[in-house]
Structures are given as C-alpha cells and as structure tokens.
VOTOR-400963 format. One record per residue (C-alpha): residue number from 0; residue in one letter; x, y, z. Coordinates in pm, whole numbers, plus 50000, padded with zeros to 5 digits. Each point is the difference from the previous one (the first is absolute). Layout:
<sites>
seq | type | X | Y | Z
NUM | a | X | Y | Z
...
</sites>
This chain:
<sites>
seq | type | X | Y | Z
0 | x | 47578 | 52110 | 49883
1 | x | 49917 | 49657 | 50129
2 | x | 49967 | 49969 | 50370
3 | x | 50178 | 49719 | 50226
4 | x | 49774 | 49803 | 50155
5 | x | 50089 | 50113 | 50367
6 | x | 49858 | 50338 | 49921
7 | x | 49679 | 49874 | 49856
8 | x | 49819 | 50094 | 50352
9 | x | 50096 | 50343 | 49985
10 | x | 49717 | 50257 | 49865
11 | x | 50123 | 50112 | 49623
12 | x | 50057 | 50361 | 50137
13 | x | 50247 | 49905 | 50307
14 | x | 50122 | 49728 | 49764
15 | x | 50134 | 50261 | 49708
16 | x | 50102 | 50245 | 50263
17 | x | 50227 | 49734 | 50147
18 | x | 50152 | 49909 | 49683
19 | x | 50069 | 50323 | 49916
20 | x | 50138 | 50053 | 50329
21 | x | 50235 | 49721 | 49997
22 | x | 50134 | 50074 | 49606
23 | x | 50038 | 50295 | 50038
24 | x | 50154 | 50032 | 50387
25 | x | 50160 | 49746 | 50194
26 | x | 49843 | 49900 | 50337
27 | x | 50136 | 50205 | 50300
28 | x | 50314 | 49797 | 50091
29 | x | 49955 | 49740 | 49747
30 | x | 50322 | 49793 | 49946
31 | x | 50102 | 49937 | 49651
32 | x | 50253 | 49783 | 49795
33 | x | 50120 | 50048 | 49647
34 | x | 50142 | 49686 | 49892
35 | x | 50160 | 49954 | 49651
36 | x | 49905 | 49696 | 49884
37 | x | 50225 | 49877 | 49690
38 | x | 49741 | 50016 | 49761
39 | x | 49633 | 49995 | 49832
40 | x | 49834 | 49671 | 50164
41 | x | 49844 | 49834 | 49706
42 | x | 49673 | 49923 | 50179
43 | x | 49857 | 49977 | 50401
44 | x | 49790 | 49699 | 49929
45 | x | 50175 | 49730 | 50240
46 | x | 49965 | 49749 | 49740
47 | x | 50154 | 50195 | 49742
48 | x | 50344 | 50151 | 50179
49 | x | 50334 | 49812 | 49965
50 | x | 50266 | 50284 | 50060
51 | x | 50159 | 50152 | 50358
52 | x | 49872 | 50324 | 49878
53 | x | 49628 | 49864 | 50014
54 | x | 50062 | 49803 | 50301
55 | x | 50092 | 50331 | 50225
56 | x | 49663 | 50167 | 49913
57 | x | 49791 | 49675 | 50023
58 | x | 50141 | 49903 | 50356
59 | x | 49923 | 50318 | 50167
60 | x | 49642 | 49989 | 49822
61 | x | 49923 | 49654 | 50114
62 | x | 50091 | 49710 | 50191
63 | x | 50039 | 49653 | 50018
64 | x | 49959 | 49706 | 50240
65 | x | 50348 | 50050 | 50068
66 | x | 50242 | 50333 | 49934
67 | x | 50376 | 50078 | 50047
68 | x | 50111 | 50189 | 50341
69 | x | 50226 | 50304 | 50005
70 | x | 50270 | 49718 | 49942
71 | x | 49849 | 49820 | 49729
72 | x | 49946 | 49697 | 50208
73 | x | 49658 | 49828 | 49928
74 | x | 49720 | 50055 | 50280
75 | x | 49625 | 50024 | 50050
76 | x | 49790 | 50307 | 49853
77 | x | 49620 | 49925 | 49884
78 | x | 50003 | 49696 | 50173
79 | x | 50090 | 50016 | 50412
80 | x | 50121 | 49623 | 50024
81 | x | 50052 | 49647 | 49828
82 | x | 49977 | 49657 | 50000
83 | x | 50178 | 49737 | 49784
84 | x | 49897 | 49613 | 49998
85 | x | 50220 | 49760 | 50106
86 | x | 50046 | 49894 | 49621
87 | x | 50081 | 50342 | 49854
88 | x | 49749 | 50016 | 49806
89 | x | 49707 | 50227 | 50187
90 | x | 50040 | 50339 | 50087
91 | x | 49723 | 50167 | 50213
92 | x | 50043 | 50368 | 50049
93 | x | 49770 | 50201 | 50259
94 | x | 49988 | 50357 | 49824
95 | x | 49934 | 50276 | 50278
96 | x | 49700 | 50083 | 50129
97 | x | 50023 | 50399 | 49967
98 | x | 50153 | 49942 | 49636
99 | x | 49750 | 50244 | 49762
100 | x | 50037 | 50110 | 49657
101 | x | 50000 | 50410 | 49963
102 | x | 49677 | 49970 | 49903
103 | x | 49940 | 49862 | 50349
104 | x | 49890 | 49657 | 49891
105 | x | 50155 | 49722 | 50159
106 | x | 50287 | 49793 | 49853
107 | x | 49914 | 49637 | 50018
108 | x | 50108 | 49674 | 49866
109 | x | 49779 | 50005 | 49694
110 | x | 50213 | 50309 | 49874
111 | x | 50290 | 49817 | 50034
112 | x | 49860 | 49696 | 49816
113 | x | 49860 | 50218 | 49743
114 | x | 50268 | 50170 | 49929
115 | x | 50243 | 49678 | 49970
116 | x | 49707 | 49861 | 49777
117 | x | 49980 | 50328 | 49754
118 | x | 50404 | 50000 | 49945
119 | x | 50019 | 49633 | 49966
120 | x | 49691 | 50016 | 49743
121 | x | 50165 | 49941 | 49634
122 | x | 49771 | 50287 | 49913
123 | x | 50159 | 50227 | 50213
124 | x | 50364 | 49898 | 49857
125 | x | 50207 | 50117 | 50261
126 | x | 50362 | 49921 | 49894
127 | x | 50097 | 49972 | 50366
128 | x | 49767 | 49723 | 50054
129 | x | 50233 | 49702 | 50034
130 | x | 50124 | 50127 | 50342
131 | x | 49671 | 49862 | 50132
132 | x | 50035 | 49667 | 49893
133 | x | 50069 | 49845 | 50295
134 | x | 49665 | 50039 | 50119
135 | x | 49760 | 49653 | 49908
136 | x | 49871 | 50047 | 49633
137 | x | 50126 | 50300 | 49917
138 | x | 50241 | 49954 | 49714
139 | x | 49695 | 49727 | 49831
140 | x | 49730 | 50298 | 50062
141 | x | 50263 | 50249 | 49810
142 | x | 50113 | 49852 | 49725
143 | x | 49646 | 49816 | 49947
144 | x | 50005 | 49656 | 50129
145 | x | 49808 | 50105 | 50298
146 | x | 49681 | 50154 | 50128
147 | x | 50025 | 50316 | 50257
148 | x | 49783 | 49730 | 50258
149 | x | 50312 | 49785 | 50007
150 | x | 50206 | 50294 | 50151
151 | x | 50140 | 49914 | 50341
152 | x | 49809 | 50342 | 50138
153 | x | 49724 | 49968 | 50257
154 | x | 49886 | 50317 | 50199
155 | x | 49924 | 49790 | 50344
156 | x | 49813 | 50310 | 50111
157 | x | 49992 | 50369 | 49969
158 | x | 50359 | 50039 | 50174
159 | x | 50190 | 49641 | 49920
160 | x | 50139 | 49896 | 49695
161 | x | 50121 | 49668 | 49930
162 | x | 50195 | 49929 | 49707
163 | x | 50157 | 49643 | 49876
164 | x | 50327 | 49939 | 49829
165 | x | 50039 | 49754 | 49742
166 | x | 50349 | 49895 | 50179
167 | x | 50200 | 50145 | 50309
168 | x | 50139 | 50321 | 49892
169 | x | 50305 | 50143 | 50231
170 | x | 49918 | 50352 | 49920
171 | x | 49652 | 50041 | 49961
172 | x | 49939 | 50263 | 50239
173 | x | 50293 | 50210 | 49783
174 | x | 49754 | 49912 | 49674
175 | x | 49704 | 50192 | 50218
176 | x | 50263 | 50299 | 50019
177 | x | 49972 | 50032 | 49586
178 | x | 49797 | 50231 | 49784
179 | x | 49783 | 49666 | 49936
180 | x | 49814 | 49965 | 50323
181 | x | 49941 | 50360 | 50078
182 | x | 49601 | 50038 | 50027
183 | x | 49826 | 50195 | 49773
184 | x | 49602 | 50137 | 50090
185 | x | 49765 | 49780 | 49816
186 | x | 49735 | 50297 | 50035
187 | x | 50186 | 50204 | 49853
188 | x | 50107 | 49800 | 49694
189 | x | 49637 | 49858 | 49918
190 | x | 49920 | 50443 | 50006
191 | x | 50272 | 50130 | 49802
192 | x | 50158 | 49699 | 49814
193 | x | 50307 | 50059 | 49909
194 | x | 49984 | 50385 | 50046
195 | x | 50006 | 49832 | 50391
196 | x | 50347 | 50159 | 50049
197 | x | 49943 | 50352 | 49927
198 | x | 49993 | 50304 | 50266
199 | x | 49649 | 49968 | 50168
200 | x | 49895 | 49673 | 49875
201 | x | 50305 | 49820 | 50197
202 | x | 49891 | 49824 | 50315
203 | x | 50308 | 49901 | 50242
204 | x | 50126 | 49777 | 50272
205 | x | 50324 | 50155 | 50051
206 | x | 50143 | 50272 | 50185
207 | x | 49959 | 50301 | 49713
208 | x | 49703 | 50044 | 49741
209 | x | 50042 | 50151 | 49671
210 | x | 49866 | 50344 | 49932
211 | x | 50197 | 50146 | 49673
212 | x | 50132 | 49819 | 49715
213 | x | 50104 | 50262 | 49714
214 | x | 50249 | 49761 | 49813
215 | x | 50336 | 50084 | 49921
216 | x | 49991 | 50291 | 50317
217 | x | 49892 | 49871 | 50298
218 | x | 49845 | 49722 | 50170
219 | x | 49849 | 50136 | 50341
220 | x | 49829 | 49789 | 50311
221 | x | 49881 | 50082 | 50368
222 | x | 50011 | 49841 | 50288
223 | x | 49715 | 49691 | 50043
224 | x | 49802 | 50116 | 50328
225 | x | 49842 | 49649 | 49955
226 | x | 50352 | 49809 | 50031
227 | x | 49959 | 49787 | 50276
228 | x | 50386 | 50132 | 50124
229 | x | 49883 | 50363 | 49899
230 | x | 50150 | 50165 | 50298
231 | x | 50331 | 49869 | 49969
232 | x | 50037 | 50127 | 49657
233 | x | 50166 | 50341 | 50004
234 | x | 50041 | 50144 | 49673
235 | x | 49612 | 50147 | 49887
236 | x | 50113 | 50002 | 49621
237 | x | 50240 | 49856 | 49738
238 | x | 50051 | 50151 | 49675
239 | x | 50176 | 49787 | 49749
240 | x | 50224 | 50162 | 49700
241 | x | 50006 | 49754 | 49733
242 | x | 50310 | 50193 | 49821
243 | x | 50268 | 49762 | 49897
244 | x | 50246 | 50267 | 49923
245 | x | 50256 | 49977 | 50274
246 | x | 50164 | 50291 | 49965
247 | x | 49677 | 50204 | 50015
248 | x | 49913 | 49776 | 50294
249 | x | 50333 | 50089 | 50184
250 | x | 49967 | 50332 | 49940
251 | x | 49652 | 50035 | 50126
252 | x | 50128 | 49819 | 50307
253 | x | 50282 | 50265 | 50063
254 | x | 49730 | 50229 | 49984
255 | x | 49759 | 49844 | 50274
256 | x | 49739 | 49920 | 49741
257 | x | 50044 | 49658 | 50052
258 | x | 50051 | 49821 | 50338
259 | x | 50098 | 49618 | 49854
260 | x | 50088 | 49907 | 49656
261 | x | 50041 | 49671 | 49888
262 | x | 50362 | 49921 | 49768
263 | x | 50187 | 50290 | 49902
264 | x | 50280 | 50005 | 49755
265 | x | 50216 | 49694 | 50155
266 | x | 50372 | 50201 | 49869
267 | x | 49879 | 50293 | 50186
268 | x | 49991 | 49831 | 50336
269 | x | 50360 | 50126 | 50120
270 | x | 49886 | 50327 | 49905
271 | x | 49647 | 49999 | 50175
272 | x | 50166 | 49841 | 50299
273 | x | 50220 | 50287 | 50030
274 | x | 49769 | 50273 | 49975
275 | x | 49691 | 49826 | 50172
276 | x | 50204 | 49803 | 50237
277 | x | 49993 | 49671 | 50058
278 | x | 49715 | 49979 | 50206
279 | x | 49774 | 50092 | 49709
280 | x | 50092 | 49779 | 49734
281 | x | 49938 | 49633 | 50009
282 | x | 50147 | 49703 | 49775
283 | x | 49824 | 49673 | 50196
284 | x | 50080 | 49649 | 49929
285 | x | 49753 | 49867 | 49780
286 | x | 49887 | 49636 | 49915
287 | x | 49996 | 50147 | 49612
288 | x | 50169 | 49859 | 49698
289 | x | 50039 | 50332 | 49682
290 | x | 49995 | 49741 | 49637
291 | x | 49973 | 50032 | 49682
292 | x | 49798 | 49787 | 49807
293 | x | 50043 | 49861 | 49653
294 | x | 49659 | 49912 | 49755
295 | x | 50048 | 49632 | 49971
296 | x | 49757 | 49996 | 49721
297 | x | 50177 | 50181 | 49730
298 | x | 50341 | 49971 | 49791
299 | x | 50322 | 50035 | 50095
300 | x | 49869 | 50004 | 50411
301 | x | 49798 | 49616 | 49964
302 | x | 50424 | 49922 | 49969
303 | x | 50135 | 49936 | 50341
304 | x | 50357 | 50024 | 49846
305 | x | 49937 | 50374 | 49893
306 | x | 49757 | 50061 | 50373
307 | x | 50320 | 49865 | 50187
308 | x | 50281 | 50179 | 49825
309 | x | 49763 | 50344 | 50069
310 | x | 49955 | 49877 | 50388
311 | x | 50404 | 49953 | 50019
312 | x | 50099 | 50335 | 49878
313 | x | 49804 | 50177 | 50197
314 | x | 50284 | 50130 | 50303
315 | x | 49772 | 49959 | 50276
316 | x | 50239 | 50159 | 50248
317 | x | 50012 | 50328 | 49790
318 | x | 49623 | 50027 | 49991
319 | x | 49956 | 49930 | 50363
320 | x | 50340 | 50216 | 50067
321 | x | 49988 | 50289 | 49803
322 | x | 49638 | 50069 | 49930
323 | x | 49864 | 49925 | 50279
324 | x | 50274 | 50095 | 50246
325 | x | 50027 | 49678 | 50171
326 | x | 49624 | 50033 | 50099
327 | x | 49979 | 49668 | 49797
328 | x | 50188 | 49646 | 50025
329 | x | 50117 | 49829 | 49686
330 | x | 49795 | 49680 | 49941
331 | x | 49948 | 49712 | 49793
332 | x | 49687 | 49817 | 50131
333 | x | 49654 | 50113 | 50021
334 | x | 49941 | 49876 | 50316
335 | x | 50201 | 50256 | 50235
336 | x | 50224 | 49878 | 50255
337 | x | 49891 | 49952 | 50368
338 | x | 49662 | 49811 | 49938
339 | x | 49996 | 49763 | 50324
340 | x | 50094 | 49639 | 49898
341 | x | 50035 | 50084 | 49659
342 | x | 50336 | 49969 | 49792
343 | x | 50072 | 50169 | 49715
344 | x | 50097 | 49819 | 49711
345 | x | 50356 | 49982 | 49816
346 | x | 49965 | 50235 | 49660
347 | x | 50330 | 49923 | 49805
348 | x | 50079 | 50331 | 49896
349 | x | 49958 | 50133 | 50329
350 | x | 50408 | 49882 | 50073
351 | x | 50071 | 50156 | 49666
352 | x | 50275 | 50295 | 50003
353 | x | 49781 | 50309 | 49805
354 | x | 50251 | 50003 | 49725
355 | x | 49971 | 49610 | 49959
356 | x | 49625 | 50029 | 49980
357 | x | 50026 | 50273 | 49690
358 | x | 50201 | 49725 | 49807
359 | x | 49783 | 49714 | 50032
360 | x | 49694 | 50212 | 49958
361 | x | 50170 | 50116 | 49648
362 | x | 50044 | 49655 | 49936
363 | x | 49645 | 49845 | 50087
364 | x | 49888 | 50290 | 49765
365 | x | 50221 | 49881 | 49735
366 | x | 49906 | 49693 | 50057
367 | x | 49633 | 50084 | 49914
368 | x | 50131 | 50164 | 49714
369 | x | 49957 | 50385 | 50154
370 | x | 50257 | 50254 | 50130
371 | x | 50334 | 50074 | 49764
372 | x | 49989 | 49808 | 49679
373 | x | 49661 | 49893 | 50023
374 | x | 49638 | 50122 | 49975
375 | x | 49952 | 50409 | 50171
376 | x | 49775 | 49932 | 50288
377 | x | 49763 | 50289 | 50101
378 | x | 49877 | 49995 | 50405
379 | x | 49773 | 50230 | 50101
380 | x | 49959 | 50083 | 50407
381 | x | 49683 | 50068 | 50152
382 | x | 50009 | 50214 | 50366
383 | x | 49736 | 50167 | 50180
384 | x | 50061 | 50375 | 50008
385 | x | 50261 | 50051 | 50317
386 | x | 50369 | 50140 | 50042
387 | x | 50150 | 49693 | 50129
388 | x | 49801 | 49757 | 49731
389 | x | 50163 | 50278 | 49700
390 | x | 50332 | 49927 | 50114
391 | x | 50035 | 49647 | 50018
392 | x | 49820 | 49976 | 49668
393 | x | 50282 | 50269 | 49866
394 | x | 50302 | 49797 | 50153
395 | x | 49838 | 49690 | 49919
396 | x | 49966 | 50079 | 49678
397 | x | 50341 | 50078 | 50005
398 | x | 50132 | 49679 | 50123
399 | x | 49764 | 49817 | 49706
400 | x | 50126 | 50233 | 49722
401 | x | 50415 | 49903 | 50116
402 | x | 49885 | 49651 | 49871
403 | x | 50009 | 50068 | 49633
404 | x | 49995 | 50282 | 49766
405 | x | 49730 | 49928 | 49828
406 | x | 49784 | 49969 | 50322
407 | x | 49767 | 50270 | 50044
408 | x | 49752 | 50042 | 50327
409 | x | 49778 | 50276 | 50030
410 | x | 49787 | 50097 | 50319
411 | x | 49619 | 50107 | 50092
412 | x | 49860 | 50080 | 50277
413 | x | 49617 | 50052 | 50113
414 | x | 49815 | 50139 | 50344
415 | x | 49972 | 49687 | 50261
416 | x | 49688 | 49911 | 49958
417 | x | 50034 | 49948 | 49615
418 | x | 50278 | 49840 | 50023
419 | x | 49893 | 49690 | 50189
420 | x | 49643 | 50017 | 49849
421 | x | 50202 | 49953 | 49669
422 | x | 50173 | 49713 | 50128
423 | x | 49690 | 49880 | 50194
424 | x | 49789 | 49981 | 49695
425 | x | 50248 | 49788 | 49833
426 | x | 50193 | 50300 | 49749
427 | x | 50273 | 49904 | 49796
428 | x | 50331 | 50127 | 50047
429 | x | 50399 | 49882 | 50008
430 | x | 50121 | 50106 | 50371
431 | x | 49818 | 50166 | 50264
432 | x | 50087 | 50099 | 50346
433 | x | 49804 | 49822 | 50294
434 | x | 50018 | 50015 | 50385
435 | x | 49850 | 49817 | 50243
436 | x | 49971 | 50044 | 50405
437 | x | 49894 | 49711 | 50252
438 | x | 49631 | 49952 | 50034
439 | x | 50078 | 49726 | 50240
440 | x | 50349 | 49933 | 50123
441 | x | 49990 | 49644 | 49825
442 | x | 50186 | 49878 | 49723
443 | x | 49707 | 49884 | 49816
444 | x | 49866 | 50378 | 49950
445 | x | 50290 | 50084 | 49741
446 | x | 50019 | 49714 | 49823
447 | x | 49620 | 49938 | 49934
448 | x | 50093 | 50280 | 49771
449 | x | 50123 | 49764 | 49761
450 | x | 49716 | 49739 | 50017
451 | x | 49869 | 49941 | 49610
452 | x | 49640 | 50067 | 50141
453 | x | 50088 | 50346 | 50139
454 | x | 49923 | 50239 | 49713
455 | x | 49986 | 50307 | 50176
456 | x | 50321 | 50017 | 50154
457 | x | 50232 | 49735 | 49742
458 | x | 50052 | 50262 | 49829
459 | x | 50241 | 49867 | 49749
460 | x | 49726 | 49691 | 49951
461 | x | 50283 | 49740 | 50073
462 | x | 49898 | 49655 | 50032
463 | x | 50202 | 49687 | 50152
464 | x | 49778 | 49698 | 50089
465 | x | 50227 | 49857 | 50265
466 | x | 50028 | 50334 | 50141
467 | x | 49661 | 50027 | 50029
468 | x | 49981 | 49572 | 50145
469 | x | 50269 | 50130 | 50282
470 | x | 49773 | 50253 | 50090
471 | x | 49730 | 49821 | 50036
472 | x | 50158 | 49735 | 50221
473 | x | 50108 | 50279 | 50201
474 | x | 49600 | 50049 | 50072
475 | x | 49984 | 49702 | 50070
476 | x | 50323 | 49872 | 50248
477 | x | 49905 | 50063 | 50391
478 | x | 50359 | 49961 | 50067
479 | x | 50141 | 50366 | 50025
480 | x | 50372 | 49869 | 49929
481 | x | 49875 | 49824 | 49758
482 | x | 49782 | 50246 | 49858
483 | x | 50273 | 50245 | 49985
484 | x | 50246 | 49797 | 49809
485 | x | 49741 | 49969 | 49752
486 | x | 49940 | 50369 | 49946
487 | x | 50368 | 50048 | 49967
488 | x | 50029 | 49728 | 49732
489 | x | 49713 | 50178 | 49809
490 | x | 50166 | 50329 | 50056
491 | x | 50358 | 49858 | 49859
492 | x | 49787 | 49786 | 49711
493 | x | 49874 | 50382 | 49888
494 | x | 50261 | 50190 | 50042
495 | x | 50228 | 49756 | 49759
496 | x | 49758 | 50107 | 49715
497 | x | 50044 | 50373 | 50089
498 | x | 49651 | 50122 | 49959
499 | x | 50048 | 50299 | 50160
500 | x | 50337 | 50168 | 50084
501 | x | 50000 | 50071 | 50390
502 | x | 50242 | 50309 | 50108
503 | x | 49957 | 50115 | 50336
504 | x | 49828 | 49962 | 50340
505 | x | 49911 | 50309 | 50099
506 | x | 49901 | 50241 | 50234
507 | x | 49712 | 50221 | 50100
508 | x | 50046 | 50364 | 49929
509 | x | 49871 | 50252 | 50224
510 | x | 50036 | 50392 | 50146
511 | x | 49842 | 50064 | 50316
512 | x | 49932 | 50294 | 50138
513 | x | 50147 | 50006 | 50381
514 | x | 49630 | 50153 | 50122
515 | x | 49895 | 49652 | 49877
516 | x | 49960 | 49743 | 50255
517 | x | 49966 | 49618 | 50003
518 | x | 50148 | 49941 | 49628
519 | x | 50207 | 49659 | 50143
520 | x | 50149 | 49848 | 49691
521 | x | 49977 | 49667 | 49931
522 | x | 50011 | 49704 | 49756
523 | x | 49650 | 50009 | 49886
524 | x | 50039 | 50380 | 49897
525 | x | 49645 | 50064 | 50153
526 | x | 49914 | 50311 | 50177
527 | x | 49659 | 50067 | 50115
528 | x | 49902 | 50337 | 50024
529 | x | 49763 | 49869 | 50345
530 | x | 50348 | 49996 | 50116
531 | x | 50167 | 50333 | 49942
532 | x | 50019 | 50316 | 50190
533 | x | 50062 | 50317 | 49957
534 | x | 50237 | 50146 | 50278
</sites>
C-alpha cells in the first residue's frame, strides 16, 4: 500500500495501525457522504478531464485561483484577492497565506505557473487547452509557434502571481474557474510521473484528498486537514459511485445507500417526485445544449442536404416532452437562450410546423438521391450508456426510419468515458450524441466547439473558413455589442450547414437526500462537497 504523503511522519507501526483503523472502522462520529456520480471519470489528471463527471471529483480534490460559491457565482478560493490593470490585460492574484497542500507544503505562485505551463505544453496534449488562450502566448506555445518563456506567467514572489493576457478578456476570472487552471503538485509529478494521480502518490490543494480508487466501485476521499478553510468543511469523507445505471442508482437511493445521485431516469421524475417528494428531487436550469453530431468527413453525412433533412425530422418537442418529462426545452441553437447580450440566431426550420419539416426533409433526401426511390441509407447512432441517452436514440431512430423505407439506423452505446475518448481521439462514426454544459457563461465557450483547430471536441471534424474568420474577429473586437453580433453571425453561419443537430437545453438531474444540506441549484450545475452538510 502506498502511503500519502501527510502520513509520512508517522512511525510505520502507528502508521499501519491507523490505516487499518480507518478501513476497516470509521472514526467516532465521522460524517460521511455517498454521492453517485454519473459515471467512471476517464482520468483525475487536470489536464486530461473534459466531462461534468470528472469535474465533481477534481473540484473537491483541488482548487483554483478562483472557485464557484454554493450559488455557482464566481469568487476567490486559492487566491484571497485581485488586481486587474487599467488595460485588462494584467491580473495579479495574492494566493493566501495559510494556503498548504495536504502534504503541508505551501501553495505558491510557481504551482500555479507550473501547472498552466505543463497543460499548455503540446507534450502534455490536453484537449481542453484552448480555454487558456487568452493568457499572452499561450495558444503560439501550444500549438508550437512559441516557447514556454513567452508565456504571460510570472510568479512575483512566493504568494503573487501575475499573469498577462494577450487582449482584454470579459470573463477571465470564469476561465480560472475551469478544469485548466486547477494546480497540480509539481513534487509530486516529477516522483510519480504520470502514476501522480493515484491513492497515496496524490498531493492536494483542495478541500478532500484521495485515499481509494478501485475503478468501476468506488472512488473514496477524506477530508484535507491542510485546507486552508479546513474547519468550515463539514463532511470528513465522500465516496463516489461511478454506476451509470439509473435505475440501480435510484434504487440504492430509496434504500439510504446513497445520499445524492446525479441524473436519474428523466421519464421517471413524476414518479420519484411522488414518492420522494418534491423536496428531494431536483431538475435545475442549466446553461446546457443535448446534440447530436454528424461525421462531416464521410458519405452521405459530408451532404448538408441529407445532415439537414435528419436535423428537421427530429420532433424536438417530443424528445424534450415525452422523454424527458418537460425536464428539457426544445431547441434549435447551440448556444442556449439567456446568455447576457447575446441573441440567438434565426434557424429556418425552427418556424416549421413538425409535419412540414418531415416533407421537406423527404424531399432534401430525394434530392440527394436517398430516402424512397433512391439509394437505402444506413445511420448508425452512437450514445454513452444511460436511460435517457437509449431513448432518444430509440425514438430518434424512429423519426429517421418514417423518412423512407429503405432507411435503416441502428444504435450503440458505450460507458462515458469511452464514449467521448472515441470521439476525442478522432473515431469514425455516422451520428453520435453530444452534450455540453457552460464552462463560462459566455457565448464564445459553445461555439469554440466548432472552431476547425479544435480536434478534441469538433467532433464531427467540420470545417468552415469564415466561420472560423468570425471567430477570430470576435477575439479580437473590444466592443462587447459588437463582439456579440459577431458570435451570433458565426453561430447562424454554422448552424446553416447543420454540422451537428442541436435538440434540447437541458437540465441538471439530481435526488437529494433531505438530511443533505447546502445542495443550492444553480446554472453552473456545480456542487462542492466543502459545501454540504449532513443534518
């Protein structure tokens, strides 16, 4: 077993007596929370994650610069106070004094340069690196135009960090929120390299450290006594299910052995809400868009007559209706609706009557010589494994097979984590289901998506070179009016070509038991366990 480096000044006989202690008993009134967790996180290496399901364990492991309250509004955490220049362009954070890793070290502004420097490292290839951009050099040091000197990243002293945009940047301090600037222990990866993340080789900033890993099971992590908020934190240990059956995961909530569980089968909300009441089942407005996405490099889907006539009969209000029990709104854009200052762009066949839709999707398939009387055309859908995802492939591929008789559309699924490490790595396939939540309540952060450049998360590899010019002068225009008409005109430009086939906006998914305090839903879907109780 390897040991955690906060034990490492115990003698080894107190030391294995203590472990075997704490396995196999837990502390006298220790206060524990089982939290279901969605699924299998694909890795706990900060520059690796991508997924809400990562995310949840890595926040309450570590911590940025900046973290989201109870509320999900954007405040301090490593860092006690900033400053910004009078240009918009230098941010200089003071990180707190008494903030320690839970090895005891202290955190200073060389981890957080490190750490910004390792994910933005080409070598590192971190898919998630674009969201760090912003910062001077960054994108020329990535994609390897640049040197790691000419990073805007200066470690003033032990305790302030200074960092230098390449332009002003409106929501910065939401970028320092993200997966991406979350420190990692240098120490610790120059020891272990990239076993870094394991149980006893993981060194931490955040309010938990990670003890047990057995994958598949159970992810398990204690309370940091080094946190520099330590003794505001409640909860002593979290225990993470990574099942992503929901039925199992409901059941083992009726039966206490779960206290929160994140999504649970959305047509069973009624249902839940009856027999758990209402006070224990949560559907939270989310800023998240549920897509599919077509492979833009492959025949009959590089057509946008045959990618629109699948986006227009696809009855949007049944999905969002029926399936998901009005849990979900009905949308056409990627972009959801409410971003401040942003407006959503006319889609055509958003004024469409359902019924007209069908027709003129049977005859854009005609058209490119598919559907009745033409060629058979074969779509397969990819989903990762989950209730909800099973049945809007299975009425979806409904809706697709009313087009023609000779269309046929078959369905796969795979866990979470393979499923977007498929797509990640660039797989082939026809249609596959995508979702994607805020990072930063910014336009910019969903449509980036569809930037030529972005191979890990275009997933259908589609490429418009105006699209990509709008978005670059979007960079680029100071003028937030401005700025925001040019997003939308991107947004409208892309969604003309139907790359991807957006559905719903949706919401976040929840049962909470009522001994649970401080779960406050909001837009950002983030719940820090630092923050929960248990009454």
């Amino acid at each position: 077993m390897s040991i955690h480096p906060l034990f490492k000044s115990l003698t080894g006989a107190a030391l294995t007596g203590a472990l075997l202690a704490s396995l196999a008993f837990p502390a006298l009134g220790e206060t524990v929370i089982r939290r279901g967790n969605g699924g299998e996180p694909q890795t706990l290496d900060q520059a690796q994650i991508s997924i809400d399901i990562e995310g949840f364990i890595q926040r309450d492991l570590n911590e940025g610069l900046m973290v989201y309250d109870i509320d999900g509004k954007v405040v301090h955490g490593t860092a006690e106070s900033h400053t910004v220049s009078d240009d918009g362009k230098v941010y200089t954070f003071k990180i707190r004094q008494n903030a320690k890793w839970s090895d005891g070290s202290p955190v200073t502004a060389g981890d957080f340069a490190f750490s910004i420097t390792r994910l933005l490292d080409p070598a590192t290839a971190a898919g998630y690196a674009n969201i760090l951009y912003p910062i001077k050099g960054a994108e020329a040091f990535n994609k390897k135009t640049g040197q790691a000197d000419g990073l805007g990243l200066k470690a003033v002293d032990d305790k302030t960090l200074e960092i230098t945009l390449e332009r002003p940047t409106p929501y910065f301090l939401q970028l320092l929120v993200h997966y991406t600037a979350i420190p990692v222990n240098q120490a610790s990866i120059q020891k272990h390299g990239k076993d870094f993340t394991k149980p006893g080789n993981m060194v931490t900033n955040g309010a938990y450290m990670l003890t047990e890993y057995v994958a598949n099971d159970h992810i398990t992590a204690v309370k940091n006594p080094n946190y520099w908020d330590a003794a505001n934190v409640k909860i002593d240990k979290v225990i993470y299910n990574p099942s992503e059956d929901q039925a199992a995961t409901e059941r083992m909530f009726e039966a206490g052995e779960l206290d929160v569980v994140y999504n649970f089968q959305a047509d069973q909300r009624e249902f839940l809400t009856k027999k758990h009441g209402a006070d224990q089942v949560f559907a939270a407005p989310a800023t998240s868009t549920y897509y599919y996405v077509f492979d833009n490099r492959k025949e009959p889907f590089n057509d946008v007559r045959i990618r629109k006539a699948l986006s227009m009969a696809l009855d949007r209000e049944f999905l969002a209706g029926k399936i998901y029990g009005g849990a979900q709104l009905p949308s056409f854009t990627l972009v959801p609706d409410g971003m401040e200052g942003y407006t959503l762009p006319k889609v055509d066949i958003a004024d469409m009557d359902q019924l007209d839709r069908e027709d003129a999707a049977k005859a854009l398939l005609k058209e490119a010589g598919y559907g009745e009387g033409g060629k058979p055309l074969s779509i397969d859908i990819r989903y990762n494994t989950n209730e909800n995802h099973k049945k809007v492939a299975i009425a979806v591929a409904d809706m697709w097979k009313a087009l023609g008789s000779n269309i046929n559309v078959t369905t796969q699924n795979l866990d979470v984590k393979a499923h977007y490490a498929y797509l990640q790595e660039g797989g082939s396939f026809d249609v596959a289901r995508a979702g994607w939540s805020a990072d930063y309540a910014d336009p910019e952060n969903f449509l980036n998506l569809m930037i030529s450049s972005n191979k890990a998360f275009n997933y259908g590899h589609w490429e418009n070179a105006k699209f990509d010019e709008l978005m670059k002068a979007s960079y680029d225009e100071q003028d937030p009016a401005k700025r925001m008409k040019l997003l939308s005109d991107a947004e409208a430009m892309m969604l003309a070509e139907h790359p991807i086939a957006p559905m719903m906006n949706y919401a976040s998914l929840w049962l909470i038991n009522k001994k649970v305090k401080g779960f406050n839903q909001n837009l950002v879907n983030e719940h820090l366990t630092k923050y929960l109780s248990i009454e």
